[in-house]
C-alpha positions in Angstrom: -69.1 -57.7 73.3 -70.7 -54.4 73.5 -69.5 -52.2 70.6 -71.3 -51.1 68.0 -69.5 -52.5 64.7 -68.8 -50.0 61.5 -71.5 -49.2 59.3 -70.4 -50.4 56.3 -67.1 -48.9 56.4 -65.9 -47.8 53.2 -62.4 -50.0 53.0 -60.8 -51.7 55.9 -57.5 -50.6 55.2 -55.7 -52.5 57.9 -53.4 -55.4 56.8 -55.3 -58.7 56.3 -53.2 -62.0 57.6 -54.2 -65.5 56.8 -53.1 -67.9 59.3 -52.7 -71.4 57.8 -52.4 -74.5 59.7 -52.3 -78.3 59.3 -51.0 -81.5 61.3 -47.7 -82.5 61.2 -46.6 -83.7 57.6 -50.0 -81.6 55.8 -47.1 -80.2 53.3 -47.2 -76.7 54.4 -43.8 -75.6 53.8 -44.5 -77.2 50.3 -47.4 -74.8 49.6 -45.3 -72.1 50.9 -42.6 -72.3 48.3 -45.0 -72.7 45.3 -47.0 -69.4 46.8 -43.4 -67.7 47.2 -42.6 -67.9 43.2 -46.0 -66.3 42.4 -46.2 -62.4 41.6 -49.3 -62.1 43.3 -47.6 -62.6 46.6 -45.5 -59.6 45.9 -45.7 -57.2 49.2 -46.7 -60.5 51.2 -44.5 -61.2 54.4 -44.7 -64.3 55.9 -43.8 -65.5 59.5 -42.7 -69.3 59.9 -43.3 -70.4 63.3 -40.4 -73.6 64.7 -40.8 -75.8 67.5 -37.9 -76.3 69.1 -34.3 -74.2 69.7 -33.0 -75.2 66.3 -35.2 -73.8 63.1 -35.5 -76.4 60.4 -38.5 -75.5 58.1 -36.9 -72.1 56.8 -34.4 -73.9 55.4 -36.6 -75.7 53.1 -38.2 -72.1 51.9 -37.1 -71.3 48.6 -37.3 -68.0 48.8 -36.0 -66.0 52.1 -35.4 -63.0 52.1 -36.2 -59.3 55.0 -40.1 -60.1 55.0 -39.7 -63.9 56.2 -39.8 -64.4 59.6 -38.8 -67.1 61.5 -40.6 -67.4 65.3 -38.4 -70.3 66.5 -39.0 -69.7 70.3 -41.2 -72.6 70.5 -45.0 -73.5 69.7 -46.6 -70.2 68.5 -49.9 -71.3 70.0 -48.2 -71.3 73.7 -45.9 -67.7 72.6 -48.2 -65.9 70.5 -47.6 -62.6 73.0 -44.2 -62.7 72.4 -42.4 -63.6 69.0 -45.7 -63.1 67.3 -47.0 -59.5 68.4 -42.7 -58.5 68.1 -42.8 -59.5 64.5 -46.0 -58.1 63.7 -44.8 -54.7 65.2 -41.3 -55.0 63.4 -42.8 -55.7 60.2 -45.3 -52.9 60.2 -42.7 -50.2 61.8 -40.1 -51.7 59.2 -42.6 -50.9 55.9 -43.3 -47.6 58.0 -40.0 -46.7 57.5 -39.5 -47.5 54.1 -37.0 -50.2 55.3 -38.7 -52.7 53.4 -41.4 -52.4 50.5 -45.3 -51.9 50.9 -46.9 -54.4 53.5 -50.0 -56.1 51.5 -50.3 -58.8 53.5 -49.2 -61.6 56.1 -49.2 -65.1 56.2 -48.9 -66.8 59.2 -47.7 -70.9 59.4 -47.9 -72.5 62.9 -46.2 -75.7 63.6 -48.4 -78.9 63.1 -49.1 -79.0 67.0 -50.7 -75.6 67.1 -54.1 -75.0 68.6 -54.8 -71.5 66.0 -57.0 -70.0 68.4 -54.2 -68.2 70.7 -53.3 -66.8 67.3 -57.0 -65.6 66.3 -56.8 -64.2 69.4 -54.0 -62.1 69.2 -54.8 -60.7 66.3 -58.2 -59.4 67.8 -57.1 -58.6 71.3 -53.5 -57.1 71.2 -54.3 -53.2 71.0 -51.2 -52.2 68.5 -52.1 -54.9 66.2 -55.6 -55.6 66.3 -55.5 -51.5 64.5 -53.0 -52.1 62.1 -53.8 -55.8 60.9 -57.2 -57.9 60.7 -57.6 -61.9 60.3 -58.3 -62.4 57.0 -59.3 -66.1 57.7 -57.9 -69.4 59.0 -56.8 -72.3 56.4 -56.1 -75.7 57.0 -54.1 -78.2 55.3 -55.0 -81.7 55.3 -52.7 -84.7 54.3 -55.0 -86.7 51.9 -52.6 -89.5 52.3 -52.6 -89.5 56.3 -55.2 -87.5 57.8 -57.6 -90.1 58.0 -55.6 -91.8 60.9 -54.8 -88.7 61.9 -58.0 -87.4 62.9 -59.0 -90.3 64.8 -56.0 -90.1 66.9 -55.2 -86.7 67.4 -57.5 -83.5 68.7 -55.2 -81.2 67.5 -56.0 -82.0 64.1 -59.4 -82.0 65.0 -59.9 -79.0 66.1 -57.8 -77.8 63.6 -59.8 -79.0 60.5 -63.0 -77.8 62.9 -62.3 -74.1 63.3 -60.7 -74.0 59.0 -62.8 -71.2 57.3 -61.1 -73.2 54.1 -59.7 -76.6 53.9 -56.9 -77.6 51.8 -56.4 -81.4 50.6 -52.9 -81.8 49.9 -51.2 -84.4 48.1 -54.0 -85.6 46.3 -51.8 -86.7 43.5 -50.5 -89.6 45.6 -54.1 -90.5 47.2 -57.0 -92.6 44.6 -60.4 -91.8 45.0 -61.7 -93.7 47.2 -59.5 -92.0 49.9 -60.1 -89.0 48.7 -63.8 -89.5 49.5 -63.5 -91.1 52.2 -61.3 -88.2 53.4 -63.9 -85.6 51.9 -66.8 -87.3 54.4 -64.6 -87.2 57.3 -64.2 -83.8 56.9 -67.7 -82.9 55.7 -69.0 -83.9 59.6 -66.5 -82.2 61.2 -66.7 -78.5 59.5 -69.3 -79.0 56.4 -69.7 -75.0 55.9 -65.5 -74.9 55.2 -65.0 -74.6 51.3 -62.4 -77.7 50.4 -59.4 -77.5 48.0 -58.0 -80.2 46.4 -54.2 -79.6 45.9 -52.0 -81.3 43.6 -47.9 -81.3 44.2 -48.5 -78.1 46.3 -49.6 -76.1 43.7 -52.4 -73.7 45.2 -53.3 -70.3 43.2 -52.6 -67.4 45.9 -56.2 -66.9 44.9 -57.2 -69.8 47.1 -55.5 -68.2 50.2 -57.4 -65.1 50.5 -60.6 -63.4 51.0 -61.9 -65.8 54.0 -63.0 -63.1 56.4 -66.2 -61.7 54.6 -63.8 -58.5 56.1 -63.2 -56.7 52.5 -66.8 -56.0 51.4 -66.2 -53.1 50.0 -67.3 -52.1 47.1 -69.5 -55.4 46.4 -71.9 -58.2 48.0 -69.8 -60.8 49.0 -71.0 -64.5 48.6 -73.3 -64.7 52.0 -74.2 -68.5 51.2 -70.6 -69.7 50.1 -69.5 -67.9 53.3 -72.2 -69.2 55.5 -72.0 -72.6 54.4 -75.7 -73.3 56.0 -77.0 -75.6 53.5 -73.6 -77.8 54.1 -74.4 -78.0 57.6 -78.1 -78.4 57.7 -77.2 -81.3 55.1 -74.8 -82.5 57.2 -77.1 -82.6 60.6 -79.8 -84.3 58.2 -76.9 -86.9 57.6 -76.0 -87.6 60.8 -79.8 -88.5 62.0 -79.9 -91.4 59.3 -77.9 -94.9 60.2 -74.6 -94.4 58.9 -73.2 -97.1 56.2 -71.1 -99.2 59.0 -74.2 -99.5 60.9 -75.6 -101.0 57.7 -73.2 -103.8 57.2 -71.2 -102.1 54.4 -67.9 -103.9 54.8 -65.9 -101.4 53.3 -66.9 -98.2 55.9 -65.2 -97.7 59.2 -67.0 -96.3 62.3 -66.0 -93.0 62.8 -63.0 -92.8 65.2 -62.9 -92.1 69.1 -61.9 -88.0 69.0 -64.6 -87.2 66.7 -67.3 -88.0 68.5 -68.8 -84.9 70.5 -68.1 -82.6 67.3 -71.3 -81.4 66.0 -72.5 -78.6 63.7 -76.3 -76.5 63.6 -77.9 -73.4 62.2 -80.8 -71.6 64.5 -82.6 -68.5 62.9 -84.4 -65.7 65.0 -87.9 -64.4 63.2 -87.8 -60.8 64.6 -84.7 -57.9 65.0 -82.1 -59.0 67.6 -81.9 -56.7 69.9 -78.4 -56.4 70.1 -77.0 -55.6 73.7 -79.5 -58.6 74.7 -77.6 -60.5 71.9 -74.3 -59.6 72.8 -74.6 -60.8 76.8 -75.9 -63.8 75.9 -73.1 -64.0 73.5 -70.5 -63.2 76.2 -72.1 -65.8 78.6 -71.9 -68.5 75.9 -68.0 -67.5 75.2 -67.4 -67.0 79.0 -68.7 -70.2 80.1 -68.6 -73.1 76.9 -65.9 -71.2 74.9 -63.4 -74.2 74.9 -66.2 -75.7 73.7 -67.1 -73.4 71.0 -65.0 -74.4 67.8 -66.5 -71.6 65.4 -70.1 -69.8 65.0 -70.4 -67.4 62.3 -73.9 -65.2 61.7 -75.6 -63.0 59.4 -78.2 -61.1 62.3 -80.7 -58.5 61.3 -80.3 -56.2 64.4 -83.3 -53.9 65.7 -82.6 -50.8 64.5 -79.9 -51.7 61.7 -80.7 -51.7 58.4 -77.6 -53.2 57.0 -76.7 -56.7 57.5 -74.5 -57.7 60.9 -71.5 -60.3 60.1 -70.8 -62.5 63.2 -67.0 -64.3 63.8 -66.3 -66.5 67.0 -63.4 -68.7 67.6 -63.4 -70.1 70.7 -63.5 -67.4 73.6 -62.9 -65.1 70.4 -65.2 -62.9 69.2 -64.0 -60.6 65.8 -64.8 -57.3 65.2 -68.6 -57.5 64.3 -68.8 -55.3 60.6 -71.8 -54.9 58.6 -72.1 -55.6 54.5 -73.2 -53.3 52.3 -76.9 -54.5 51.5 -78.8 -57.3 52.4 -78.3 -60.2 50.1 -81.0 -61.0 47.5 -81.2 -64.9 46.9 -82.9 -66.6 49.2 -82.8 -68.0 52.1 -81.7 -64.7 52.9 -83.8 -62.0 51.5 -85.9 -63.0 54.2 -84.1 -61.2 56.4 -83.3 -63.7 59.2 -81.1 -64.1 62.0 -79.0 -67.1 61.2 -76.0 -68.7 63.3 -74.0 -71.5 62.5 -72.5 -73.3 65.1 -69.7 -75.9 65.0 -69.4 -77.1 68.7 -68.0 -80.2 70.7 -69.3 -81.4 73.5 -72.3 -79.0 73.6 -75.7 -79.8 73.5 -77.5 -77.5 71.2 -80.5 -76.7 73.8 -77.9 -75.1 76.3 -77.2 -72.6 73.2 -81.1 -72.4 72.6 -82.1 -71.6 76.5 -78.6 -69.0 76.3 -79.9 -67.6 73.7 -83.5 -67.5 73.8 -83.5 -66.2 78.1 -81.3 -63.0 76.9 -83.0 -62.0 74.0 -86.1 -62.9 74.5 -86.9 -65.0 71.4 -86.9 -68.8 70.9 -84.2 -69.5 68.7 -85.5 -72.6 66.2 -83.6 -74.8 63.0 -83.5 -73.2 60.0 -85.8 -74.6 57.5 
């Protein structure tokens, strides 16, 4: 966790993927064939991952042709060395020799089962890919109709909806309003930072897809507080220190299910420069020993030394490429130039982060106002 990130690199010019994700049923091949038929997917390839010997979900693609992949050597979460870094070389060696058009972009779909960490991972760690190809963010489809029942039964969809940089609500034609809102609260406490999409018959502008990685800020200040989602999350931790409406007799609100308890989300801020190598062991040390814990932290840091802006990533035990934006932002809170993390964690108290954190760099990491 020791490098020393790009200042403010021109352009990334390395292929960005989107990974996109959802329980079983979310209606991802659906959103694939409406994103096929749309001209700006033009130059896009996308890799369908199968679980099980026999590939099923292809079929239901509209449109297949020498830039769709199908990985149907089982769960791409357990394979993601294999089929996954062989299609990624193919494709770019492929475009490299003209066999196929221009590479723009991927977009990776794991089966409903998936944990999409392995995946962040690969495309981070894996030496011939992590040069030629960045994440350009993690999406997550959501069954409006189901997902409910879902997430109180299942962890994989859990931690799926937890580690979403955007969340898409499908089939919110066939879903009223009260589930809808119901739905929206569920997953406000799980990830409240994650922008959420409400999708009608699959229909999802390409638009929607992109741009989650903060990675492209070239050539303008990207939306730090959109991004960030801090006020979502401070909101949310304000929410979940008042009684909750089941506690209050309201007849019509559930107690929230069995697997989501444990899931918790927080912002600290640092008043002074991190210095970063301090930082970045205490970093390591967090990853290294509560990474399974660690569902996702993003950070803006002001680093001693830096003038520029320092964008954190983690998934998991995954830390991306640390980058810097072009300027600090002007709105507040952050023309105040301070360290902020968000954290979305299970299982973990915050003051083991706090000590971590504070021990290492020598400053008392505190809530953000």
């Amino acid at each position: 966790m020791n490098s020393t990130p790009d200042q403010a690199a021109p352009q990334d010019r390395r292929i960005p993927v989107t990974v996109l994700t959802g329980f079983l049923g979310a209606g991802k091949t659906t959103l694939l064939n409406h994103l096929l038929r749309q001209p700006q997917m033009e130059g896009c390839a996308v890799l369908i991952n199968e679980f099980g010997e026999v590939g099923v979900d292809h079929h239901l693609v509209e449109q297949v042709d020498e830039t769709l992949v199908v990985l149907d050597s089982g769960c791409i979460c357990c394979s993601v060395q294999g089929d996954l870094v062989r299609a990624l070389k193919g494709l770019f060696m492929r475009a490299l020799r003209r066999e196929i058009g221009p590479l723009r972009r991927v977009l990776v779909e794991t089966t409903g089962l998936a944990d999409p960490a392995p995946v962040i991972h690969t495309l981070m760690s894996e030496p011939f890919i992590a040069e030629r190809y960045r994440c350009d963010g993690l999406i997550t489809a959501v069954d409006a109709t189901h997902a409910l029942a879902q997430l109180a039964s299942h962890r994989e969809a859990v931690r799926q909806v937890a580690m979403a940089d955007r969340l898409l609500i499908t089939k919110c034609d066939l879903a009223d309003a009260a589930a809808r809102a119901a739905l929206a609260a569920r997953l406000a406490a799980l990830n409240p930072g994650a922008t959420r999409i409400e999708v009608r018959a699959g229909e999802v502008a390409p638009a929607a897809m992109f741009g989650c990685g903060l990675y492209d800020a070239s050539g303008k200040l990207p939306d730090v507080a959109a991004w960030l989602g801090e006020e979502a999350v401070r909101a949310a931790a304000r929410r979940a220190t008042t009684a909750p409406a089941w506690r209050k007799g309201a007849a019509d609100v559930a107690p929230p299910p069995r697997h989501e308890e444990g899931v918790a989300s927080f912002v600290l801020t640092f008043d002074a420069p991190l210095p970063w190598f301090e930082f970045s062991d205490a970093l390591g040390l967090l990853l290294q020993v509560y990474g399974a814990r660690i569902l996702r932290i993003k950070g803006l840091l002001n680093v001693a030394g830096d003038p520029l802006p320092r964008v954190l990533q983690c998934v998991q035990h995954t830390v991306y490429p640390p980058t810097s934006l072009p300027a600090w932002p002007e709105q507040p809170p952050y023309d105040d130039r301070r360290s902020r993390l968000v954290f979305i964690v299970r299982d973990l108290p915050r003051d083991e982060v706090v000590a971590i954190l504070g021990s290492f760099t020598g400053q008392q990491p505190r809530d953000a106002d």
